[in-house]
C-alpha positions in Angstrom: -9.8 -19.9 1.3 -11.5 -18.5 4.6 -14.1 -17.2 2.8 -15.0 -20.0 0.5 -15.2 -22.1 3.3 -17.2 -19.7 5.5 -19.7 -18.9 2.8 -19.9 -21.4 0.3 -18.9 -25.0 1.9 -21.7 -26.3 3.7 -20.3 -29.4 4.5 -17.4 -27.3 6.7 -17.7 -28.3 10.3 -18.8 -25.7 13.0 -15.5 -26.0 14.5 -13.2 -25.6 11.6 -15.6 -22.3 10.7 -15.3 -21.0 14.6 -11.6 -21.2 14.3 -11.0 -19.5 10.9 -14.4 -17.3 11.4 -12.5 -13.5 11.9 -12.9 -12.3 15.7 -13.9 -8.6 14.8 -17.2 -9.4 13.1 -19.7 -12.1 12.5 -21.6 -12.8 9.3 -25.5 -12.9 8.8 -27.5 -14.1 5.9 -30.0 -11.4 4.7 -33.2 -13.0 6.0 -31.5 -13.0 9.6 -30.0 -9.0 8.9 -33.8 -8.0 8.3 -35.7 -10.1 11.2 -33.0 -8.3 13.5 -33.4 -4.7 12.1 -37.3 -5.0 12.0 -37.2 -5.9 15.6 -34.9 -2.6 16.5 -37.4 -0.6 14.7 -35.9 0.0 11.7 -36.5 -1.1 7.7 -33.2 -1.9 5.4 -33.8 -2.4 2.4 -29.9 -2.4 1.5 -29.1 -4.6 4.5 -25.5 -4.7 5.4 -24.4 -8.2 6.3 -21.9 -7.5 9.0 -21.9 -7.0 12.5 -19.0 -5.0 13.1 -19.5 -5.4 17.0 -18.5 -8.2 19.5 -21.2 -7.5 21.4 -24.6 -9.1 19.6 -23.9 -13.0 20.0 -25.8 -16.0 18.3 -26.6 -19.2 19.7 -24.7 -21.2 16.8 -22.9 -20.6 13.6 -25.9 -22.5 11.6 -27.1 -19.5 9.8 -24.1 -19.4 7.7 -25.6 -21.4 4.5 -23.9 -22.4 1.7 -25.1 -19.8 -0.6 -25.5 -16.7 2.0 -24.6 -13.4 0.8 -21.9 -12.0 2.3 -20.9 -9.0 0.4 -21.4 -5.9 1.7 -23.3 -3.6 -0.7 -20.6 -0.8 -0.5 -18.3 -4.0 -1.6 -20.0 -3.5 -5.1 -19.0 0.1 -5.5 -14.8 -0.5 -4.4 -12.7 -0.8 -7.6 -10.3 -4.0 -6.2 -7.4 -5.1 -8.2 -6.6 -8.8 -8.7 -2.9 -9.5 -7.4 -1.2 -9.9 -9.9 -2.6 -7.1 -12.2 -0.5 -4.1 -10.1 2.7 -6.1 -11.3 1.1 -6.2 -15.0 0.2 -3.1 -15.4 3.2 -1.4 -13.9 5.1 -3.3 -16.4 3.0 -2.0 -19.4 3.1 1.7 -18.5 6.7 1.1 -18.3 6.4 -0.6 -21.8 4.6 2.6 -22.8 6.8 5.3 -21.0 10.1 3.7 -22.8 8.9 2.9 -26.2 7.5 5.7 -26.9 10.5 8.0 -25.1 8.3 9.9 -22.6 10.0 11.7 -20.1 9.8 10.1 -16.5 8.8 13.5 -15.4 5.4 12.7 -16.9 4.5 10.4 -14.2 4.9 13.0 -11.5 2.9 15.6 -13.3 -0.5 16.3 -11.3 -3.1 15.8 -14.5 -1.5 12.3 -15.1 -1.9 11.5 -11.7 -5.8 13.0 -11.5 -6.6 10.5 -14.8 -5.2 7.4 -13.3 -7.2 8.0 -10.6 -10.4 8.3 -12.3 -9.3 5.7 -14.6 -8.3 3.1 -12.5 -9.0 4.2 -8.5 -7.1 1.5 -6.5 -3.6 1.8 -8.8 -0.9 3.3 -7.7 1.3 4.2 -10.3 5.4 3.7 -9.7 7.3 6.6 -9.1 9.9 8.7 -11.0 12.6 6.8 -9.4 10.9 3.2 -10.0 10.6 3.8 -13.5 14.1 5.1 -14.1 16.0 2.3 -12.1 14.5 -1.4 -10.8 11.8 -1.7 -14.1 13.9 -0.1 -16.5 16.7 -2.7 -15.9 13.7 -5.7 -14.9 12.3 -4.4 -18.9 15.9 -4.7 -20.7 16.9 -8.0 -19.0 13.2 -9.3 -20.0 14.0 -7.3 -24.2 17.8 -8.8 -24.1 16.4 -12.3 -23.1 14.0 -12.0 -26.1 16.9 -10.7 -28.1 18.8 -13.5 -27.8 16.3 -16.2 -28.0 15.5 -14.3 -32.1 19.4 -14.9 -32.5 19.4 -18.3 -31.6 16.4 -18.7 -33.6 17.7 -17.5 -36.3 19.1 -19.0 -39.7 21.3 -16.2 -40.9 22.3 -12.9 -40.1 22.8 -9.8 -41.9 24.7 -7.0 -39.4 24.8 -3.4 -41.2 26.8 -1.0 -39.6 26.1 2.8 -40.1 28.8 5.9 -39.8 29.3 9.5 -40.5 32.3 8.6 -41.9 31.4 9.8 -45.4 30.0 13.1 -44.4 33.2 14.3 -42.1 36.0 12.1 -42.6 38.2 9.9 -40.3 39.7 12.5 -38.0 36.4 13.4 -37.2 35.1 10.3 -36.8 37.6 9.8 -34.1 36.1 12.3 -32.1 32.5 11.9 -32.2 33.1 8.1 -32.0 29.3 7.1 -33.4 29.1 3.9 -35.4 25.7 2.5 -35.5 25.2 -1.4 -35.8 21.8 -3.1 -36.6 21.9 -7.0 -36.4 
């Protein structure tokens, strides 16, 4: 919101933009950035268009203009991640790791780590411990949910239930206890 209203709204008033305009730096159209460096001597062609200093002051806020650049040009080369994409992506690597029953381990493992870098440089990955507790029970609560809603959904069932019974026998049954149900 600040910065649509510092860049792009020229009907803000100076005192609105004053109050929300950051106190660590000011911001300078390009036309201003290159009458200032040609008169210190030196020629920009990739112009930054911050001041990073308190210390160079301008008579009045008008040079802001509704369509100035503002975006540094080492802006253009920062992978940024939208907000709520960490949160999506977290929850399809998760997706991945349990589906397809890869070990947790893999997400520790150094060559993993070196490809998300260079795959996606400003994501983080969860760790070990993330994977194995908070997003594996936020992932089931989210596949039960979806379980049930099928059920409900549904206009008949059919459950099947699977044993070892006839390769062992009830004793043995007993002990290994393993009946398998599909619904």
């Amino acid at each position: 919101m600040t910065k649509q209203l510092l860049l792009y709204c020229s009907k803000c008033p100076k005192k609105v933009r004053k109050k929300i305009q950051p106190l660590n730096f000011k911001l300078v159209p390009t036309k201003r950035m290159n009458a200032l460096a040609s008169k210190a001597g030196s020629s920009t062609s990739s112009t930054p268009l911050r001041i990073m200093s308190d210390d160079v002051s301008f008579e009045d806020s008008s040079f802001i203009s509704s369509r100035a650049e503002t975006i540094n040009i080492l802006d253009r080369f920062v992978d940024k991640m939208p907000e709520g994409s960490k949160e999506q992506l977290d929850s399809l690597l998760a997706r991945s790791f349990y589906s397809g029953r890869v070990s947790f381990n893999l997400i520790e493992n150094e060559f993993f780590k070196q490809w998300m870098r260079v795959l996606r440089p400003s994501y983080t990955p969860p760790s070990r411990k993330q994977l194995s507790t908070k997003m594996l029970d936020k992932e089931y609560s989210i596949v039960e949910a979806l379980t049930k809603a099928e059920i409900e959904l549904a206009e008949s069932m059919t459950l099947i239930s699977q044993s070892i019974f006839h390769k062992y026998g009830p004793r043995q049954l007993q002990k290994l206890g393993k009946i398998k149900y599909l619904l």
